[in-house]
C-alpha positions in Angstrom: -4.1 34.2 -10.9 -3.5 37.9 -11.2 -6.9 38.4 -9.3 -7.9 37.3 -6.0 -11.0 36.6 -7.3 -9.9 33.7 -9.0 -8.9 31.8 -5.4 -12.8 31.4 -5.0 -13.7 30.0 -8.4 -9.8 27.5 -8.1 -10.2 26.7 -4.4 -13.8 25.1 -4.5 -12.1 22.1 -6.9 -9.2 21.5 -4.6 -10.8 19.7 -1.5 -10.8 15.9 -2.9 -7.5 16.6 -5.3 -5.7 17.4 -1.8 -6.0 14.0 -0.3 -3.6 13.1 -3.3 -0.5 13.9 -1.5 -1.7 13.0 2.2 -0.1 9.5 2.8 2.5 12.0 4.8 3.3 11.6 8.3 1.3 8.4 10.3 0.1 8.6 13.9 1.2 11.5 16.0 3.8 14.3 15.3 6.9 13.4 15.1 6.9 9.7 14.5 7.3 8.6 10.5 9.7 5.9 9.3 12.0 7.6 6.4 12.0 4.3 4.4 10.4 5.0 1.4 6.5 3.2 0.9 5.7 1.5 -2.7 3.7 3.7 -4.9 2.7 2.3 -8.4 3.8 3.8 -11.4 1.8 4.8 -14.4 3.4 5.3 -17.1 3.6 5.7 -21.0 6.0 6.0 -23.9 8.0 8.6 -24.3 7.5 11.2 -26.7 8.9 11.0 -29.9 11.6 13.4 -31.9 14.6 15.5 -30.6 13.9 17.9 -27.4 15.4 21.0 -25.9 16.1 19.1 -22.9 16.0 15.3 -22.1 12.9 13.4 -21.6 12.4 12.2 -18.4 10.2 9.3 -18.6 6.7 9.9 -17.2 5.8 9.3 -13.7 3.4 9.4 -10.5 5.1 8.0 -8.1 6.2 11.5 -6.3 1.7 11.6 -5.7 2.4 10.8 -2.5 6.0 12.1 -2.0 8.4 8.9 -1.2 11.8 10.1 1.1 14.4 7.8 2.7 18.1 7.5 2.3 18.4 4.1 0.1 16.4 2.7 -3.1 12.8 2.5 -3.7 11.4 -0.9 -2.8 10.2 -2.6 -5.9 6.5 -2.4 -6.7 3.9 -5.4 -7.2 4.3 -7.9 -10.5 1.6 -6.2 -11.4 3.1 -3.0 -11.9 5.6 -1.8 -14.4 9.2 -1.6 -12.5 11.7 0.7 -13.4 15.1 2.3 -11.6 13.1 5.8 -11.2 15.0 8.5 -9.4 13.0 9.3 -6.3 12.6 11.8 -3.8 16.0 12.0 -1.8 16.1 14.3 0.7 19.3 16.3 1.7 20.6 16.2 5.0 19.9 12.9 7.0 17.3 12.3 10.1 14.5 15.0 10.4 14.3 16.7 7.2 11.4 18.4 5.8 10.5 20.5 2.6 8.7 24.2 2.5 6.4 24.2 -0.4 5.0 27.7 -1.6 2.4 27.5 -4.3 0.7 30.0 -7.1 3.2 33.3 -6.6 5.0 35.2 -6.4 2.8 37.9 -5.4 4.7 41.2 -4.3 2.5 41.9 -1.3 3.6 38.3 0.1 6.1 36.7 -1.2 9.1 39.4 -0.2 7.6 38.6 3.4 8.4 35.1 3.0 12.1 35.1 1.6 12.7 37.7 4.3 12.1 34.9 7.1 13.9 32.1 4.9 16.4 34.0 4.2 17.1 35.1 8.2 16.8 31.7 9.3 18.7 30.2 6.4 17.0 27.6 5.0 15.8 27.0 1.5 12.2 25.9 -0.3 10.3 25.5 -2.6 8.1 27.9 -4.9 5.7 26.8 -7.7 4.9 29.4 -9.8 2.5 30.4 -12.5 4.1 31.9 -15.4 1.3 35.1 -15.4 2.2 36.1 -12.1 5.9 35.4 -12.6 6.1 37.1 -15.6 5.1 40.5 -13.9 7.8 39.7 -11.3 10.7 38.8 -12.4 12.8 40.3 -10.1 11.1 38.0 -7.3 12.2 35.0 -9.1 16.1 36.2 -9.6 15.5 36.9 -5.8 15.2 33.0 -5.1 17.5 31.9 -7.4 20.3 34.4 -5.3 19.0 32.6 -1.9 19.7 28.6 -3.5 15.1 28.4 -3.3 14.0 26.0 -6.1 11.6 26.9 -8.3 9.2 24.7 -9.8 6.0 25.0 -12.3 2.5 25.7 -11.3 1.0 26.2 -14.7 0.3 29.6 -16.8 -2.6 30.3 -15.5 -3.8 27.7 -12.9 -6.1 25.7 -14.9 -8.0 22.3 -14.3 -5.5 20.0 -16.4 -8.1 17.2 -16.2 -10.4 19.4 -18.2 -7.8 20.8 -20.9 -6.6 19.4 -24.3 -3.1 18.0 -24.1 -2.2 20.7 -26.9 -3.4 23.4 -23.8 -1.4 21.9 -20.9 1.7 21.9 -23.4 1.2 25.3 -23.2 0.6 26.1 -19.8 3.6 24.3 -19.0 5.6 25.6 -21.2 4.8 29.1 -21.4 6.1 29.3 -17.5 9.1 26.9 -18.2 10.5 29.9 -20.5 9.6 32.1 -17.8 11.3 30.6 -15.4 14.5 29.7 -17.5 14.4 33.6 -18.5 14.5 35.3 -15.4 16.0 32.3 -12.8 18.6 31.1 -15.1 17.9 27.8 -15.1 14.5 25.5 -16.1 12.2 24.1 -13.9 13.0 20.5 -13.0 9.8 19.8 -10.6 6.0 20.5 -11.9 3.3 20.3 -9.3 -0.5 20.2 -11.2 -3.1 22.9 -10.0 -5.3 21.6 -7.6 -3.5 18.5 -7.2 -5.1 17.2 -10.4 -3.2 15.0 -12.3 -3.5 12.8 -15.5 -1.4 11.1 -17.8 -1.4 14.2 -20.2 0.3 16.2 -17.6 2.6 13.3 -16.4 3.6 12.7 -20.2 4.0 16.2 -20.9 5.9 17.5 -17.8 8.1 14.7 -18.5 8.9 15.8 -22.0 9.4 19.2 -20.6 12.2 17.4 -18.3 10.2 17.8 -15.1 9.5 15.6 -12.3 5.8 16.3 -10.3 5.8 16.4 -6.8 2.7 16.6 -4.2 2.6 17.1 -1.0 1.9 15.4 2.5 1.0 18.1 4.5 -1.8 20.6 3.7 -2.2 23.6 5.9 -5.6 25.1 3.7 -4.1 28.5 4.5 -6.1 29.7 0.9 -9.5 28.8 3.5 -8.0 31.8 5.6 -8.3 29.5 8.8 -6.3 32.2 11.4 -2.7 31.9 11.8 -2.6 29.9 15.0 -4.6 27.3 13.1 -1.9 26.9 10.2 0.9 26.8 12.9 -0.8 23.8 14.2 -1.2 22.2 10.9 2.5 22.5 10.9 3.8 21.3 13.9 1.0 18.5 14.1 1.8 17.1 10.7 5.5 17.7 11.0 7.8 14.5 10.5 10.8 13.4 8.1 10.6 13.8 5.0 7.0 16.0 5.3 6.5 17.7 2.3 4.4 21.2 3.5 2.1 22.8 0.8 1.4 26.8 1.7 0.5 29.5 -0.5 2.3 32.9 -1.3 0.1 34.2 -3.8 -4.1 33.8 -4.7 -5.3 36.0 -2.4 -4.6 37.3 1.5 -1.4 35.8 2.4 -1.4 37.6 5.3 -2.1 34.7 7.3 0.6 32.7 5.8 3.5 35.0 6.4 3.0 35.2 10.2 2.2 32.1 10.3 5.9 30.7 9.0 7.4 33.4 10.8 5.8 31.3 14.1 6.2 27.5 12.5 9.7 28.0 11.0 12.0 28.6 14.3 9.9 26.4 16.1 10.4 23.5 13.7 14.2 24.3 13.4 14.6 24.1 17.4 13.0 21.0 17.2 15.6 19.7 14.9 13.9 19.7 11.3 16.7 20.4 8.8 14.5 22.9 6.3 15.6 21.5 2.7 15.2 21.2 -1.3 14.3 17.4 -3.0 17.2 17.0 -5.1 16.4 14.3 -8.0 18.0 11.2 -7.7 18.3 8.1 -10.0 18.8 4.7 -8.6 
C-alpha cells in the first residue's frame, strides 16, 4: 500500500468482487425505495474465551448494504433468522454515505477532508494500518471532524487466499492503529477487493466489527477522468447509496476534483451526506 505500484498488481482482482455491493440504487437516479431488501445471513459460532471487546456475532448481510428507517424483513425458512442490527442511516429521506478506501495518503487525503470539512458533512475512511501508521496525524484529523473510520486490512491482502491466523493479523494490527491514534476502535471492516469469506466475517466479528460494502462504484483507481467519476455519482446517487472512492493507492488526483464537483451538487439536490450508525433491532 505504501507504493503505487501495488494498485496494479490489487486492482486487477477487484472487477468481479465489486459487483458484491451493487444491488444499490434500481432504475434511474434518483428513484430507490429506502425499505430495506432481504439478504441471507451466513453465519457461524462465536468464538470462544473472554475478548477485549464484545463479540459481535458474524455477519453478511451489510454485502449489499440494507438502509431504511424500520426493522429488517425476516429472511426465508431457509435461512438462519436473527434480530441483527442493520444499516440505519441518520437523517431521514435522501441520505447517502461517502466511502474513502486504502489511505490516508498525505498527497490526497488532506484534499479531501478540506472539502468535507467546508461543506460539513461527514464519511467514511477505511484504512490500512501500513499507511495509517505513517500518518497518524491524518487519522486524529478525522476523528476532530466526527469522520468514521473503519478497517481496510494491514496491508491490503486477498483474504480469500490467507490463513485465518493471517487475516487475524491484518485486522488486528490496524485495529490497534486506529484505536492508538483515533481514540477509539474501528466498529466497521470492509475486505480488500470486496473479497469476503467466513474467516473474515468470523474474525471481524470477534474483533467487534461490522463489514460493510458498497452500492456505488465509481472505479476512480482505473483513473477514468474526473467528469467520468462525477457521473458515476450523480447517476448512481439515491437514498441510502453507499459510494466507494479511493484516497490513497495511487493518483488521487482525479478523486479530489472530482468530489469537490459531486459533493455540492449532491447537497443541492438534497442528499443529507452521513455516517451508518449500528443499530440492533
Amino acid at each position: 500500500m505504501k507504493k503505487d505500484q501495488l494498485l496494479t498488481r490489487r486492482r486487477a482482482l477487484i472487477a468481479g468482487a465489486a459487483v458484491l455491493g451493487a444491488a444499490g440504487a434500481a432504475g434511474t437516479a434518483h428513484v430507490l425505495t429506502t425499505e430495506p431488501a432481504t439478504h441471507p445471513v451466513r453465519s457461524a459460532p462465536p468464538a470462544a474465551g473472554p475478548q477485549a471487546r464484545r463479540a459481535l456475532k458474524p455477519s453478511s448481510y451489510r454485502l449489499q448494504p440494507m438502509t431504511g428507517y424500520g426493522p429488517p424483513r425476516a429472511a426465508s425458512a431457509r435461512t438462519l433468522v436473527r434480530h441483527e442490527p442493520f444499516l440505519r442511516m441518520s437523517g431521514r429521506g435522501r441520505s447517502m454515505v461517502l466511502t474513502f478506501d486504502d489511505g490516508p495518503d498525505p498527497r490526497y487525503t488532506p484534499d479531501i477532508l478540506s472539502t468535507l470539512r467546508e461543506y460539513d458533512v461527514h464519511a467514511m475512511f477505511f484504512v490500512c494500518g501500513e499507511m495509517a501508521v505513517d500518518n497518524k496525524d491524518l487519522l486524529r484529523e478525522m476523528a476532530d471532524d466526527g469522520h468514521t473510520v473503519g478497517n481496510h486490512t494491514w496491508s491490503h491482502p486477498l483474504l480469500t487466499k490467507l490463513s485465518r491466523s493471517a487475516i487475524h493479523s491484518e485486522m488486528e494490527r490496524t485495529c490497534e492503529v486506529i484505536d492508538d491514534a483515533f481514540g477509539e476502535p474501528p466498529v466497521w471492516f470492509r475486505a480488500p477487493y470486496g473479497a469476503w469469506n467466513r474467516a473474515a466475517f468470523q474474525l471481524g466479528a470477534e474483533l467487534g466489527m461490522e463489514p460493510l460494502a458498497w452500492t456505488v462504484d465509481t472505479l476512480d483507481w482505473t483513473s477514468p477522468g474526473t467528469r467520468t467519476i462525477v457521473n458515476r455519482v450523480e447517476d448512481g446517487a439515491a437514498p441510502g447509496v453507499v459510494v466507494l472512492s479511493h484516497d490513497a493507492g495511487g493518483d488521487r488526483s482525479q478523486s479530489v476534483r472530482a468530489l469537490r464537483t459531486y459533493l455540492p451538487q449532491l447537497l443541492d439536490s438534497g442528499y443529507h451526506i452521513t455516517v451508518p450508525r449500528r443499530q440492533f433491532a
